[in-house]
C-alpha positions as semicolon CSV with decimal commas, in nm:
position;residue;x (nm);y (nm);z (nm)
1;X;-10,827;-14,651;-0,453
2;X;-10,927;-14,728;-0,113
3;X;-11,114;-14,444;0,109
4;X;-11,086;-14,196;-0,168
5;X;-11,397;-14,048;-0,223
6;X;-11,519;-13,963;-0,576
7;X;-11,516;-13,581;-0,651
8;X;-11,843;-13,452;-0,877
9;X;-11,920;-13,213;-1,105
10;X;-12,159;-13,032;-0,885
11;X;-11,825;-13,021;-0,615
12;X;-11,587;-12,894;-0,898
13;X;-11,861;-12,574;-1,016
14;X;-11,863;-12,544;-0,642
15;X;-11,557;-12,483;-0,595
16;X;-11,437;-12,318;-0,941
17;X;-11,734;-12,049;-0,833
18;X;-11,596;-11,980;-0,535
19;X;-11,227;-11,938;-0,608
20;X;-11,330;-11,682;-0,908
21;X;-11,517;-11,503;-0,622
22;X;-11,204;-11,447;-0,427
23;X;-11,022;-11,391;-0,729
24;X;-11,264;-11,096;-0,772
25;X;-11,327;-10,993;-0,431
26;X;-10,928;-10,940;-0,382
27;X;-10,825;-10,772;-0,758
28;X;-11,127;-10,528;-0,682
29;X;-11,082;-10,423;-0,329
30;X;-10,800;-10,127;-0,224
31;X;-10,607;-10,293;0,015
32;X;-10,363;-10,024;0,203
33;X;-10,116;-10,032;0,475
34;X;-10,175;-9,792;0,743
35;X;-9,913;-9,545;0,565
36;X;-10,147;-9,545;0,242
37;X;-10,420;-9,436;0,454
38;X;-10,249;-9,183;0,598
39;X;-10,050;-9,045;0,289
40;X;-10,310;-8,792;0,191
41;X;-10,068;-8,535;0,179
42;X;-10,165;-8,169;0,215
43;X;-9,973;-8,086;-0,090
44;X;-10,084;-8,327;-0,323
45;X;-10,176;-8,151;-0,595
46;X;-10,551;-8,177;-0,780
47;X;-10,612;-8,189;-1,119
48;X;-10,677;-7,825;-1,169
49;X;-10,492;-7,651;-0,920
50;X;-10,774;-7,632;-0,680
51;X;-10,752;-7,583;-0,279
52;X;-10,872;-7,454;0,049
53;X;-10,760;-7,385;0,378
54;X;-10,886;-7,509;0,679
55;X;-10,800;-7,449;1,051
56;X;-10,878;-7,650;1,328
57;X;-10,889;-7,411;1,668
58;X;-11,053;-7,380;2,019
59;X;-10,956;-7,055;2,118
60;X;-11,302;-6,965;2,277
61;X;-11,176;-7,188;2,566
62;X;-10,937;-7,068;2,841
63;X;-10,597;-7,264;2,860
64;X;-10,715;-7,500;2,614
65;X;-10,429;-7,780;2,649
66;X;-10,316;-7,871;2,283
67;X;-10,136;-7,546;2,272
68;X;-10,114;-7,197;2,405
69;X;-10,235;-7,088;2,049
70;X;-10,562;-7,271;2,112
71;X;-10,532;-7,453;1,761
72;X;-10,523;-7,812;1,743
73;X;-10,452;-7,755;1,325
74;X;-10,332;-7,464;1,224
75;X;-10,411;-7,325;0,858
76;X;-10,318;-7,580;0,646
77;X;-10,357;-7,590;0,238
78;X;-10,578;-7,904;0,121
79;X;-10,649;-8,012;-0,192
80;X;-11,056;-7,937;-0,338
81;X;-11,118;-8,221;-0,537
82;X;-11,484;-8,182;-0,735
83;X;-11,779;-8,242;-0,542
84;X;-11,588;-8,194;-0,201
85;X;-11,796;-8,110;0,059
86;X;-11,643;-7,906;0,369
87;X;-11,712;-8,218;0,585
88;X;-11,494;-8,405;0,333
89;X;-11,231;-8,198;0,366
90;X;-11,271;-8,198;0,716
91;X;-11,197;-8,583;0,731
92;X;-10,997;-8,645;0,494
93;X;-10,727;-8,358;0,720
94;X;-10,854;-8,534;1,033
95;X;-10,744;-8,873;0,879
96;X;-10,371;-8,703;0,727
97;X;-10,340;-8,528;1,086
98;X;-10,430;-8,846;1,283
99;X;-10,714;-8,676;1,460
100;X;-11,022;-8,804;1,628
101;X;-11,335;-8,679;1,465
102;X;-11,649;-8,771;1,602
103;X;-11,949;-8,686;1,403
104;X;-12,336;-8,816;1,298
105;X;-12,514;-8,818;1,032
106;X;-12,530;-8,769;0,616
107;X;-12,511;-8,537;0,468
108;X;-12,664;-8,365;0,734
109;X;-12,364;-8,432;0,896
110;X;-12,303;-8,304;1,330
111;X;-11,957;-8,259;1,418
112;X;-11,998;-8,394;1,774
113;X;-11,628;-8,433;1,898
114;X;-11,260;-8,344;1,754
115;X;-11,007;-8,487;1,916
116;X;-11,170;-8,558;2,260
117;X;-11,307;-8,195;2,296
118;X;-11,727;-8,301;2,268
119;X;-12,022;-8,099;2,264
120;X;-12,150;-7,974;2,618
121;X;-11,810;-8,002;2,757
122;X;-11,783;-7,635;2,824
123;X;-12,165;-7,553;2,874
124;X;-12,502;-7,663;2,721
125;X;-12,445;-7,411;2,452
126;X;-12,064;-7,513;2,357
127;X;-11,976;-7,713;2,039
128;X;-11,822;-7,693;1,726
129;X;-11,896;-7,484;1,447
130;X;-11,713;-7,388;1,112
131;X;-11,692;-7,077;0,865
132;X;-11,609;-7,006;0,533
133;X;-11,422;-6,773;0,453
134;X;-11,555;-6,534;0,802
135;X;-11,933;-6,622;0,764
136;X;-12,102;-6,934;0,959
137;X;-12,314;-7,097;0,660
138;X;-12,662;-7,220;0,731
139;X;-12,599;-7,597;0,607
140;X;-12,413;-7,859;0,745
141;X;-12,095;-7,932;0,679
142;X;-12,163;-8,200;0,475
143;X;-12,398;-7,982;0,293
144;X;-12,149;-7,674;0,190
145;X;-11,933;-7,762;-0,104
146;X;-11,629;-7,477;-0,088
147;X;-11,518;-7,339;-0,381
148;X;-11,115;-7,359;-0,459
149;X;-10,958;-7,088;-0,258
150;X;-11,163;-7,052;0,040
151;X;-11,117;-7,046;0,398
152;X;-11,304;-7,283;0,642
153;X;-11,267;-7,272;1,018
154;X;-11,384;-7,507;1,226
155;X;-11,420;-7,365;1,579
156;X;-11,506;-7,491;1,932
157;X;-11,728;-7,213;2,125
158;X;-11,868;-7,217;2,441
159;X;-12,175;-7,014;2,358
160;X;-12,311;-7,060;1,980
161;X;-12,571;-6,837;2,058
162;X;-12,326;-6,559;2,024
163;X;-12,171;-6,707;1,730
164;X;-12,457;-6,651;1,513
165;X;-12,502;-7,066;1,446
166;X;-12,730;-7,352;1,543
167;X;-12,452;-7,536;1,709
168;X;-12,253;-7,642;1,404
């Protein structure tokens, strides 16, 4: 038993410790493929029946590119699960729509960008703002938990002032 080194107990714990850590680390942690991520279907259906609908639209903005409709989503059912804030919905339909959403913040959350249309870019008063169901709440997104049923906007203006918000 030349150049074999002897192995101790202390080595063995070691090591025994560290491969039940993996073990853990890797049957605890939701692994998905890009697919899985994605797969947060519209439709899906929650527990008790509950939904909203939320559009996604810019029409405040002349020629807007995305289409002549000035929506970049157009009213789309999502599921409400409990405790769903609006911002929540909000990304999780970013995320199933493969949207960039740019934002700060939580739960006083700032939608600062959605996809690549930013704050300022139309004016020092443009930005985004949302609605529920017609009226522009007073909290943040992240903030306003939606009851099943309702209707949230999320619009791009190029004046909140005249929108009746604080740049939301």
């Amino acid at each position: 038993m030349h150049g074999l080194t002897k192995i101790s107990k202390k080595d063995i714990i070691a090591a025994v410790i560290i491969i039940a850590a993996l073990a853990v680390l890797i049957l605890t942690t939701d692994i998905q493929t890009p697919e899985e991520f994605y797969s947060l279907h519209p439709d899906s259906v929650a527990e008790d029946g509950s939904f909203v609908t939320l559009t996604v639209e810019c029409k405040d903005i002349e020629n807007y590119e995305e289409n002549s409709l000035g929506s970049i989503v157009p009213k789309t059912k999502f599921v409400l699960n409990e405790g769903e804030s609006v911002f929540d919905i909000m990304e999780k339909a970013m995320r199933f729509e493969r949207i960039e959403l740019d934002y700060s913040g939580s739960p006083n959350i700032y939608i600062k960008g959605i996809d690549g249309l930013y704050e300022f870019d139309h004016g020092p008063a443009s930005g985004w703002q949302y609605s529920v169901n017609g009226e522009i709440p007073e909290k943040s997104c992240g903030e306003f938990f939606p009851n099943s049923g309702d209707d949230i906007v999320f619009f791009y203006t190029c004046d909140y002032t005249k929108t009746g918000g604080a740049g939301e």
